[in-house]
C-alpha positions in Angstrom: -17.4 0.7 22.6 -15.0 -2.2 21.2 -16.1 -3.1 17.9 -16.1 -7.1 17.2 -13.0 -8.5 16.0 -14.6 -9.3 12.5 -16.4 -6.9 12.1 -12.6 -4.5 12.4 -11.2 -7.0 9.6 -14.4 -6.5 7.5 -13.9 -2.7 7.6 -10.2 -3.0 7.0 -10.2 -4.9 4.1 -13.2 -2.9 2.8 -11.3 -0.3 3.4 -8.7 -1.3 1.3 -10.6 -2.3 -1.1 -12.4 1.0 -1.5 -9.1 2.6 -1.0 -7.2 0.8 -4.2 -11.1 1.3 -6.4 -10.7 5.2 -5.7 -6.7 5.4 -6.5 -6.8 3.7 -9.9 -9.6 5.3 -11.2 -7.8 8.7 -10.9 -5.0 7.0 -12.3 -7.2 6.1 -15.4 -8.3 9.8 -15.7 -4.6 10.6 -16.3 -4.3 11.2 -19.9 -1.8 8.6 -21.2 0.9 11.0 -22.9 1.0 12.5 -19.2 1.2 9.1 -17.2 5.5 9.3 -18.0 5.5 12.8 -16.8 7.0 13.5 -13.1 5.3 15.2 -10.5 5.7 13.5 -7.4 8.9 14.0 -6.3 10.6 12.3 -8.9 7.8 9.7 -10.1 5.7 9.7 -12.6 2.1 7.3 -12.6 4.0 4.3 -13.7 6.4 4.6 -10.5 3.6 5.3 -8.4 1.9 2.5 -9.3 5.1 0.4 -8.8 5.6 1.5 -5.1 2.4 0.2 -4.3 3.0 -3.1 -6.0 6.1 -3.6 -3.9 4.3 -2.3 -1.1 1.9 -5.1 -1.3 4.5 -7.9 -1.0 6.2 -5.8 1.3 2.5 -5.5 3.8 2.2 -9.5 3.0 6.0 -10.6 4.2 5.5 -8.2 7.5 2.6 -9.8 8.4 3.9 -13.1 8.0 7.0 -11.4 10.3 4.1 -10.2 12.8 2.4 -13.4 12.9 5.9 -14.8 13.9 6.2 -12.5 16.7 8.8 -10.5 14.9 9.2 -7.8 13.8 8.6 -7.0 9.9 11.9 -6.7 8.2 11.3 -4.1 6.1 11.5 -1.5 9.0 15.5 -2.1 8.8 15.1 -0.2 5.7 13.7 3.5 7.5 14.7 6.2 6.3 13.4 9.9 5.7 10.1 8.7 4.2 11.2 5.6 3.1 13.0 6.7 0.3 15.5 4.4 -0.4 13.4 1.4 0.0 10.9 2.8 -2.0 13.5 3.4 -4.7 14.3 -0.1 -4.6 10.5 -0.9 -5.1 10.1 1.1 -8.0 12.9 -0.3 -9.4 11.9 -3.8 -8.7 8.6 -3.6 -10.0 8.5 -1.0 -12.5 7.5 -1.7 -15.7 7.2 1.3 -18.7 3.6 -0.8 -20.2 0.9 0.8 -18.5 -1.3 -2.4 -19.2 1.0 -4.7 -17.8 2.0 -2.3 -14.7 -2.0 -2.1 -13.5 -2.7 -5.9 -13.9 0.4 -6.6 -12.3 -1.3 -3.7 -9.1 -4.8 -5.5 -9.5 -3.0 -8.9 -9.1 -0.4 -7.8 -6.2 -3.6 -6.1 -4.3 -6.1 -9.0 -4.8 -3.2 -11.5 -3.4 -2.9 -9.0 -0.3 -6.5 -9.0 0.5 -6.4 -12.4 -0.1 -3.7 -13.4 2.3 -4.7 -10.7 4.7 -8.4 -12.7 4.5 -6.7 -15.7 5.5 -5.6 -14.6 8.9 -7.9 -14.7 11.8 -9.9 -11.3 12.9 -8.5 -11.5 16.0 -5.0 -11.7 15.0 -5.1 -8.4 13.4 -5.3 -5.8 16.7 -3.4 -8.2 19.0 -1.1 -6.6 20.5 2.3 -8.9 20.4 4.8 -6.5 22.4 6.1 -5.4 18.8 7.5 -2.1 18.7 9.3 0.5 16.3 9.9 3.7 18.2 7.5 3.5 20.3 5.1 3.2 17.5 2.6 -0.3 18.5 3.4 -2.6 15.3 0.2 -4.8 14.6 -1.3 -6.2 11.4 -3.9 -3.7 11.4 -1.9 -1.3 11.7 -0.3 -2.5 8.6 -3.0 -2.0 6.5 -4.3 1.5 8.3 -1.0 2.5 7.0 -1.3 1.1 3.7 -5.1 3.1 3.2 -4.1 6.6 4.6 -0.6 5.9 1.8 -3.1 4.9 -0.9 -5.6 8.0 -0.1 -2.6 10.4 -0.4 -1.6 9.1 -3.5 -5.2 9.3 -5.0 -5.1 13.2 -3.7 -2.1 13.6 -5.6 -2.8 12.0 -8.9 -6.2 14.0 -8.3 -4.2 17.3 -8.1 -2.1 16.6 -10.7 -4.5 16.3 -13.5 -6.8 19.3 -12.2 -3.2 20.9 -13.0 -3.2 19.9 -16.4 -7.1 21.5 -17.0 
């Protein structure tokens, strides 16, 4: 059974709503002398919280691109797990006050629900011949992505403080 056009936008946006709620309340359990301390890769909770600021921007300029009928530009930046473009998000957005760095995540979130809001429900499966290696680029798919990347990153905050009890 096909679910209604709005109704898939309601549960995406919900869904990323839910998503970001979950993530930075396990953030907030993070004791704040441990929020510098690396252990993801080499990022610490204020770099996390970084990659998905830039992320945001990044989800809101492809789906402009999409909407175009192009493809989103940051996908000329793949590499092995997006490392060096994340790099160059942390970098970008990184900030070492911890106040600052989550209203600036609340802010960059609320303006991609926002935008993503804006564009019509049945915009967001269409199927505009966009590829990436096979893979079918759509705006849904966009934020499917961005959900199952926040829901690792909760696990992994998550895992990282039951470490620290």
């Amino acid at each position: 059974m096909r679910i209604a056009p709005e109704t898939r936008k309601s549960q995406l946006l919900n869904g990323l709503e839910h998503t970001r709620s979950s993530f930075l309340a396990e953030l907030s359990s993070l004791p704040p002398e441990k929020r510098p301390e690396v252990f993801l890769g080499t990022w610490n909770a204020y770099d996390l919280v970084a990659h998905l600021i830039g992320w945001d921007f990044t989800n809101i300029q492809a789906a402009k691109d999409i909407l175009a009928d192009q493809l989103p530009q940051f996908y000329a930046h793949h590499d092995r797990d997006w490392r060096t473009y994340n790099a160059e998000l942390v970098l970008k957005y990184g900030k070492q006050n911890w106040d600052e760095l989550l209203a600036d995540v609340a802010n960059s979130c609320q303006e991609l629900i926002a935008f993503f809001g804006t564009i019509p429900a049945e915009a967001f499966d269409r199927d505009r011949g966009l590829r990436f290696r096979g893979y079918k680029v759509t705006i849904a798919r966009l934020l499917e992505a961005d959900v199952k990347d926040v829901t690792t990153h909760a696990a992994q905050v998550a895992a990282f403080r039951e470490k620290l009890y």
